[in-house]
C-alpha positions in Angstrom: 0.0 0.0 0.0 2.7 2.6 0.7 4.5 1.7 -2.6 1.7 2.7 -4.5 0.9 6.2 -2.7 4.8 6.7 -3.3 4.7 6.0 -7.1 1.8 7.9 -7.1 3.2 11.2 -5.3 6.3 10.9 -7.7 4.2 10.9 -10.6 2.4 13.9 -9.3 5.6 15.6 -8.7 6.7 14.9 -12.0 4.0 16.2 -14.0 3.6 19.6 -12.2 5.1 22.2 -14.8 8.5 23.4 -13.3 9.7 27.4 -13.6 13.3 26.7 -13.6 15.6 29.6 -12.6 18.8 31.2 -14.1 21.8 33.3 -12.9 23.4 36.0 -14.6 24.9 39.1 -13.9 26.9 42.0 -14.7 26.8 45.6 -14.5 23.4 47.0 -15.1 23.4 48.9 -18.3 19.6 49.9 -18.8 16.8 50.6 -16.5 13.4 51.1 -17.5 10.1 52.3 -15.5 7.2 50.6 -17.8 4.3 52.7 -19.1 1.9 51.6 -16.2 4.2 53.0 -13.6 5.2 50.2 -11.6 6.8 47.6 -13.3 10.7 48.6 -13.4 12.8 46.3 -15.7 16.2 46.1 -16.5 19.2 44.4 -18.7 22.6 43.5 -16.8 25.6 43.3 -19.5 25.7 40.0 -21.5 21.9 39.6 -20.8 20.2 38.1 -24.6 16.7 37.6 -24.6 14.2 38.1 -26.5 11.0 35.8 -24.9 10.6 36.9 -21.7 7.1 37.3 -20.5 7.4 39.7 -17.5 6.3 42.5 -19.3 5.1 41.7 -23.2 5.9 45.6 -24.6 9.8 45.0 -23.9 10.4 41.0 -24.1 13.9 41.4 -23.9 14.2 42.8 -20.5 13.9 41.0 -17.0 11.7 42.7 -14.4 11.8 42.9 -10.7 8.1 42.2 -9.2 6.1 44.7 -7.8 4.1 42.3 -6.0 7.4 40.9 -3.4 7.3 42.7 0.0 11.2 43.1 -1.0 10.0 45.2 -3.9 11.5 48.8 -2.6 14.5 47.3 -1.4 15.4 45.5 -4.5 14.8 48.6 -6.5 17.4 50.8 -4.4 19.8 47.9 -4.6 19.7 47.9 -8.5 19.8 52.1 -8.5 22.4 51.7 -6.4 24.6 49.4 -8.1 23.5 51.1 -11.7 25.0 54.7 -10.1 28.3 53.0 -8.9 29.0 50.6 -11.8 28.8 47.4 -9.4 28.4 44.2 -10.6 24.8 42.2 -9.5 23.9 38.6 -9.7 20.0 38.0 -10.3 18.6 34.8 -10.6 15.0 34.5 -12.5 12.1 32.8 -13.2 13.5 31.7 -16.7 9.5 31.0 -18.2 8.9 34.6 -17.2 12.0 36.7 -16.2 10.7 37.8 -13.4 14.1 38.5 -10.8 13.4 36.2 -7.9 16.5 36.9 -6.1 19.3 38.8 -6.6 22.6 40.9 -4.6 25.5 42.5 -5.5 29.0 41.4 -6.3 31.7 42.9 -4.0 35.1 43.0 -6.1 
């Protein structure tokens, strides 16, 4: 009896759609505040992409979520590192782009 509720929570598990995530960084070369005034996306140096779902107007950018509680922070940590030319890691959703955690890369 447990074998089968075993092989049947692994095939649940394996036919749940995964969002797996990515890391990249570099120095953040564009920001941009979208035209409904919230969503704030951006493009690190040696990022390519041109599916990204986040927000459909600019597909090639990955954007930081207005919905996290970490929102503000994460915002002044990328305005931050944009004004002094500091390196940043973010890792994303890679179906979306959406960061989902990111920090800065002390030389």
């Amino acid at each position: 009896m447990k074998i089968r509720w075993l092989f049947a929570l692994m095939l649940f598990c394996l036919s749940m759609p995964m969002s797996f995530a990515g890391d990249y960084n570099g120095k953040i070369i564009q920001i941009n505040i979208g035209y409904d005034g919230k969503t704030i996306t951006l493009i690190p140096e040696g990022w390519v992409r041109s599916d990204c779902t986040c927000y459909p107007t600019w597909p090639s950018m990955m954007c930081l979520d207005a919905t996290r509680v970490s929102h503000n922070f994460e915002k002044a940590l990328v305005l931050s590192a944009k004004a002094r030319g500091q390196k940043v890691n973010f890792v994303i959703n890679e179906s979306s782009c959406y960061v989902e955690a990111m920090y800065e890369l002390i030389d």
